[in-house]
C-alpha positions as CSV (number, residue, x, y, z in Angstrom):
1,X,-13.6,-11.7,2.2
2,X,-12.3,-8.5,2.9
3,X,-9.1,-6.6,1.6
4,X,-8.0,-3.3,1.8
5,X,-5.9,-2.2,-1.9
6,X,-3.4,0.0,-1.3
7,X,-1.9,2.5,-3.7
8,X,1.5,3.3,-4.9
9,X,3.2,6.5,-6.1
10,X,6.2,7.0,-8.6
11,X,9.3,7.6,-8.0
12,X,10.7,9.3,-11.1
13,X,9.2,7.9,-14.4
14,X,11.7,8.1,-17.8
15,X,9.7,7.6,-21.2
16,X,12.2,6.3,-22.8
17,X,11.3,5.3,-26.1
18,X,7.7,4.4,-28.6
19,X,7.4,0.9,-29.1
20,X,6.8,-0.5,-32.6
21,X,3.2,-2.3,-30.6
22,X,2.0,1.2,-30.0
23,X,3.3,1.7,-26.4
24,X,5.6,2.9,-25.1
25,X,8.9,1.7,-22.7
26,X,9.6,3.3,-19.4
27,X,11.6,3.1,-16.2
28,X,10.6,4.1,-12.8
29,X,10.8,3.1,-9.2
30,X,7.4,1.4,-7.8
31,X,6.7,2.3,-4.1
32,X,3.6,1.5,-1.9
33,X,1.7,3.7,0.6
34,X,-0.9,3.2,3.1
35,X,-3.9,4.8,1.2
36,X,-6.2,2.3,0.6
37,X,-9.2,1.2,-0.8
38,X,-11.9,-1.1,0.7
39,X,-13.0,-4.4,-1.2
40,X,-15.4,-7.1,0.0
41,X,-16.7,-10.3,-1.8
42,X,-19.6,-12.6,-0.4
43,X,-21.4,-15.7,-2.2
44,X,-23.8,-14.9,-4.4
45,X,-26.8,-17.2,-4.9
46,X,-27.7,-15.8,-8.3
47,X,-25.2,-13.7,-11.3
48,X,-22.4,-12.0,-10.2
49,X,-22.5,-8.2,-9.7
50,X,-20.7,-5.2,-9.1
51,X,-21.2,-2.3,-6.2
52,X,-19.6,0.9,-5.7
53,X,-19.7,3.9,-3.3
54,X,-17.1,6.7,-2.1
55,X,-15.8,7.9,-5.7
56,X,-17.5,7.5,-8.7
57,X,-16.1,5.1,-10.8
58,X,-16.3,5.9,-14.6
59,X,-17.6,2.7,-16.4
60,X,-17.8,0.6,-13.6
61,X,-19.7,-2.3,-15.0
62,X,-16.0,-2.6,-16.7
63,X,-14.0,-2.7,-13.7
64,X,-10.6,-4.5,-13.7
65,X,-12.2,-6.2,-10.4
66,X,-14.5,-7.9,-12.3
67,X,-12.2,-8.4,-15.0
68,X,-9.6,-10.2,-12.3
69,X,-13.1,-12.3,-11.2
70,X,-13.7,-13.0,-14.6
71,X,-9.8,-14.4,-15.8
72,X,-9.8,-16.6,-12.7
73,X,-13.4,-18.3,-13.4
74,X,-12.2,-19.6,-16.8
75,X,-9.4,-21.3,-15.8
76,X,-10.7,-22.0,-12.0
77,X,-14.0,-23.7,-10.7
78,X,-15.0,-20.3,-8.6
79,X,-19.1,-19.5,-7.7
80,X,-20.5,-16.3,-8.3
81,X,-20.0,-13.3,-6.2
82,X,-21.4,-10.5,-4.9
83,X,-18.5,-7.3,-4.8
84,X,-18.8,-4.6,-3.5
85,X,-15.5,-1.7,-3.6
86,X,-15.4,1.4,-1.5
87,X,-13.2,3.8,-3.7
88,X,-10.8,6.6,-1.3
89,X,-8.0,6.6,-3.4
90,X,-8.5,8.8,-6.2
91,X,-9.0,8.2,-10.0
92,X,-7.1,9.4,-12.7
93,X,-3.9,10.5,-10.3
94,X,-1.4,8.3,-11.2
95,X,-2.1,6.1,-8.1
96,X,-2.3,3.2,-9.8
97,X,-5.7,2.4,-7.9
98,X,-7.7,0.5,-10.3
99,X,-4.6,-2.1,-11.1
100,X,-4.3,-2.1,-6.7
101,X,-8.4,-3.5,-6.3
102,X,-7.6,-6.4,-9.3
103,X,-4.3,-7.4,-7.8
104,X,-5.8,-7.6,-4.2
105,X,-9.1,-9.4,-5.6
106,X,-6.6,-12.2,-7.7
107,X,-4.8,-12.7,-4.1
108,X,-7.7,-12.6,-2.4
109,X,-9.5,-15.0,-4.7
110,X,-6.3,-17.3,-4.4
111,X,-6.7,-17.5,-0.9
112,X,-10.3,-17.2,-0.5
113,X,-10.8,-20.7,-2.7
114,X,-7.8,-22.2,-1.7
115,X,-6.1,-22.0,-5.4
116,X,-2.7,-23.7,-5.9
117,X,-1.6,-20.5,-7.2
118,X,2.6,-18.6,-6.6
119,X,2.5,-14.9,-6.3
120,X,4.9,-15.3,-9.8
121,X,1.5,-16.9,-11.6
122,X,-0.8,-14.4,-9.8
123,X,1.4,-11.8,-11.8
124,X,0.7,-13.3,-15.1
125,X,-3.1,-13.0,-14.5
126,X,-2.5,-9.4,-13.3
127,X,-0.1,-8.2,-16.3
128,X,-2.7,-9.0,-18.2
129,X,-5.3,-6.3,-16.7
130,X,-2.6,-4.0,-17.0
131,X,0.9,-2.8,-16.8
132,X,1.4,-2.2,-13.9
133,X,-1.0,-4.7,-12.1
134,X,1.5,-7.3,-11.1
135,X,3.5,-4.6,-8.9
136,X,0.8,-5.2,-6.4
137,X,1.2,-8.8,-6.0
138,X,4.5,-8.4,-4.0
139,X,3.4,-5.0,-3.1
140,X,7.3,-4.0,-2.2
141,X,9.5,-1.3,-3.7
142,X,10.7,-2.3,-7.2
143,X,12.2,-0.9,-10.2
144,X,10.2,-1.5,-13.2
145,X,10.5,-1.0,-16.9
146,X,9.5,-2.1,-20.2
147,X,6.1,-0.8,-20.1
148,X,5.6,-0.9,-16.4
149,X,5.5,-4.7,-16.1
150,X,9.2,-5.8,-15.8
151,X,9.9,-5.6,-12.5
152,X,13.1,-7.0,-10.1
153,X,12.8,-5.7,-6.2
154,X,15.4,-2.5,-4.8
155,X,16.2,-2.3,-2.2
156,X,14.7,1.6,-0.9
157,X,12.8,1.9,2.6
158,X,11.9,5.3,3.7
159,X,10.9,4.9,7.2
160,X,12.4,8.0,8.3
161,X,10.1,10.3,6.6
162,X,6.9,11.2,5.9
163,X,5.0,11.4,2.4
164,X,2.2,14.6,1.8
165,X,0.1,13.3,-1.1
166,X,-1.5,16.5,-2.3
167,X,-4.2,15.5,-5.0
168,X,-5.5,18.9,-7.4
169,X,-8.8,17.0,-8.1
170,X,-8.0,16.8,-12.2
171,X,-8.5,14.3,-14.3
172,X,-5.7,13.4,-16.2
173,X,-5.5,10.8,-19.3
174,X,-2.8,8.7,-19.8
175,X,-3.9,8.0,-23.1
176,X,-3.2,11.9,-23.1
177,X,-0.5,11.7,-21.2
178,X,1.7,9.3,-23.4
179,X,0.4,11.5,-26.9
180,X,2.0,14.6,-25.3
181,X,5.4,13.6,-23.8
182,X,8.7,13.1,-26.1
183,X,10.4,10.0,-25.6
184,X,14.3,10.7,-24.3
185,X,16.9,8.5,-22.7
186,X,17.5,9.3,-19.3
187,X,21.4,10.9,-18.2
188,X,20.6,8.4,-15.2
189,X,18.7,5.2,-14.4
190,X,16.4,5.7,-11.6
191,X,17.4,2.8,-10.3
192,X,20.9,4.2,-9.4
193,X,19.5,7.4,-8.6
194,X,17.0,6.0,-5.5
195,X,20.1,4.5,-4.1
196,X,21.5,8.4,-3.2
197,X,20.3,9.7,-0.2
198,X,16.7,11.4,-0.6
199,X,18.6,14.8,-0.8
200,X,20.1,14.1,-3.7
201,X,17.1,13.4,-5.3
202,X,15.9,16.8,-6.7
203,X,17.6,17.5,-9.6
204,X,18.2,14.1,-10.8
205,X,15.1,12.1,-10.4
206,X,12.9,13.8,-13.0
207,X,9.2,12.7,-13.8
208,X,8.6,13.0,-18.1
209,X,5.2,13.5,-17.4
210,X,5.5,16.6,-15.8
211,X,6.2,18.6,-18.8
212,X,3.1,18.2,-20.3
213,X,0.9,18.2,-17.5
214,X,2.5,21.7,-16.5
215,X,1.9,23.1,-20.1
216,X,-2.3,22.0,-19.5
217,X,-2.6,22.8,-16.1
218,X,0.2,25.7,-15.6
219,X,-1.2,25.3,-11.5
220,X,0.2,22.2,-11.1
221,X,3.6,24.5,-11.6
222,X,2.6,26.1,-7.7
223,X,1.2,23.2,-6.5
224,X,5.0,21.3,-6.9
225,X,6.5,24.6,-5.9
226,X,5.1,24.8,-2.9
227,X,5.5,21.4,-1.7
228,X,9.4,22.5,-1.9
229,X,8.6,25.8,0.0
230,X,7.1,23.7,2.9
231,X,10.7,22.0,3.2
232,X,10.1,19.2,1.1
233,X,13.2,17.1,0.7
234,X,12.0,16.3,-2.7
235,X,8.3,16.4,-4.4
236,X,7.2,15.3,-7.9
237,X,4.2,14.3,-10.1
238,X,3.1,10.8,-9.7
239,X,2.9,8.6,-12.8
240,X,1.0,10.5,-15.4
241,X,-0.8,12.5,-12.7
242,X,-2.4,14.5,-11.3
243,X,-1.2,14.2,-8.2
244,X,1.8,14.9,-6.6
245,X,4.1,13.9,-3.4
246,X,6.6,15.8,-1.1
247,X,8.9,13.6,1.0
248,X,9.4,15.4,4.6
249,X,12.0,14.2,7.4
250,X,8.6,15.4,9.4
251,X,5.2,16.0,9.4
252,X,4.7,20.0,9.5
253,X,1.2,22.3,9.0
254,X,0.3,21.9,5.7
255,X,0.4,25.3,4.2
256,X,-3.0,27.6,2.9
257,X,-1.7,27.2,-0.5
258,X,-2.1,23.4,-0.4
259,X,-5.4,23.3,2.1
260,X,-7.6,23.9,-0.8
261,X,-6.4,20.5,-2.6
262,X,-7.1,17.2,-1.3
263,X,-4.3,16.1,1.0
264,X,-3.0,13.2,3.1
265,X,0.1,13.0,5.5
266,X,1.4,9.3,4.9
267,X,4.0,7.4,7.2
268,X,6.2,5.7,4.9
C-alpha cells in the first residue's frame, strides 16, 4: 500500500489561554498543501519494522506511524508490516508532518484491511497521537481550537493564488515554543477573519508564535519581510515554526534573499 501524506500550514494561530492539564487552548485555520511525504507498507513474514530515508527522523523507532500501526492492532486483527517512509516535508517547521504520515497510515490501514471504520472514528484513533492528527483524516480547510483537536470545516479555497513555503532549516520546539509565548485573547477570531478577502489579511490575522521565534532567531524578522517585499499578499510563520508562507496572486522569481533557504512554489 502506498500513500503520499501531505502537509498543512497555519493560517493565523491565537494562544489563547493555559489550561489547568498543562496545555494550552488555541484557534487557528487548518489548510492543506501539496507537499507530501512518501509512505509504503508490505506484509511482513516476521516482527514489524520501521525504514526511513530522505530526512532524518529524530527517534524514529518512536514514530507516530508505528504508533498509528500499533493502536489499530489492539483493537483490530492486522499482520505484521514492513514500513517504510520517505520524509520531504521538513521536521520541526510547523508542517504538521509527523501527525500527516499517522493520519494517512490509520486510513490507509482502514482500507488496506478492509476495517468497518467512519473517517469520525479514524479521528479518535488519530487525536490520540496528537492534536492535530485528526485534521488529516478529512484533509479540508477547517477551523480548529481547543488544543488543536476541535475542529468544524470553513469554508476557504484559495485556488487563485499561489503559496511560497520558504523553510530557514531551524529547528524549532514546540515544547519551547508554548514556554515562551503569552497567552492573550484575540481582538478577532480567525475564523471571521479568513472569510475577508486575502488582502485584508495582514494586519489582522496574526501568528502568537512569531513573537518568540523572532526574539531567538531575529532572521526570521528578514525572512517574513521579504516574503512581503516580493509582493506577498500576506506571509506568516506556520504553527510554531520555523517556516513560513507568502500567498501570491502569481508565481514570480524568488528573490536572492530567499534562494539561500529551502523553498517551494505551491498551487493552492
Amino acid at each position: 500500500m502506498l500513500v503520499y501524506p501531505n502537509a498543512k500550514i497555519n493560517l493565523g494561530l491565537n494562544v489563547v489561554r493555559r489550561r489547568n492539564d498543562g496545555f494550552h487552548d488555541i484557534e487557528t485555520v487548518f489548510y492543506p498543501i501539496a507537499i507530501n511525504d512518501v509512505l509504503e507498507f508490505v506484509r511482513s513474514e516476521g516482527d514489524s519494522s520501521f525504514a526511513s530515508t530522505g530526512i532524518e527522523i529524530p527517534g524514529s523507532g518512536d514514530n507516530l506511524v508505528m504508533k498509528a500501526l500499533s493502536l489499530l492492532q489492539h483493537d483490530f486483527k492486522i499482520e505484521n508490516l514492513k514500513v517504510h517512509l520517505h520524509k520531504v516535508i521538513a521536521i520541526g517547521a510547523g508542517l504538521g508532518g509527523g501527525s500527516a504520515d499517522a493520519a494517512f497510515m490509520l486510513k490507509a490501514l482502514r482500507d488496506y484491511f478492509r476495517l468497518s471504520l467512519s473517517n469520525d472514528q479514524l479521528k479518535v484513533y488519530a487525536t490520540k497521537l496528537g492534536s492535530d492528527c485528526s485534521f488529516f483524516i478529512d484533509n479540508q480547510p477547517a477551523y480548529a481550537w481547543g488544543r488543536g483537536e476541535l475542529m468544524e470545516p470553513v469554508n476557504l479555497w484559495l485556488k487563485d493564488y499561489h503559496l511560497l513555503l520558504v523553510y530557514p532549516d531551524l529547528h524549532i520546539s514546540t515544547a519551547q515554543a508554548y514556554s515562551l509565548v503569552k497567552p492573550q485573547e484575540p481582538k478577532i477570531n480567525v475564523r471571521e477573519v479568513v472569510q475577508l478577502s486575502v488582502e485584508q489579511w495582514k494586519d489582522k490575522l496574526v501568528n502568537d508564535f512569531e513573537v518568540s521565534a523572532f526574539e531567538i532567531h531575529p532572521q526570521l524578522i528578514k525572512l517574513k519581510e521579504e516574503l512581503y517585499n516580493m509582493g506577498a499578499e500576506y506571509a506568516c510563520m506556520s504553527g510554531s515554526g520555523s517556516s513560513f508562507f507568502g500567498i501570491f496572486k502569481e508565481k514570480k522569481e524568488v528573490s536572492d534573499a530567499l534562494k539561500k533557504y529551502s523553498n517551494w512554489w505551491i498551487a493552492l
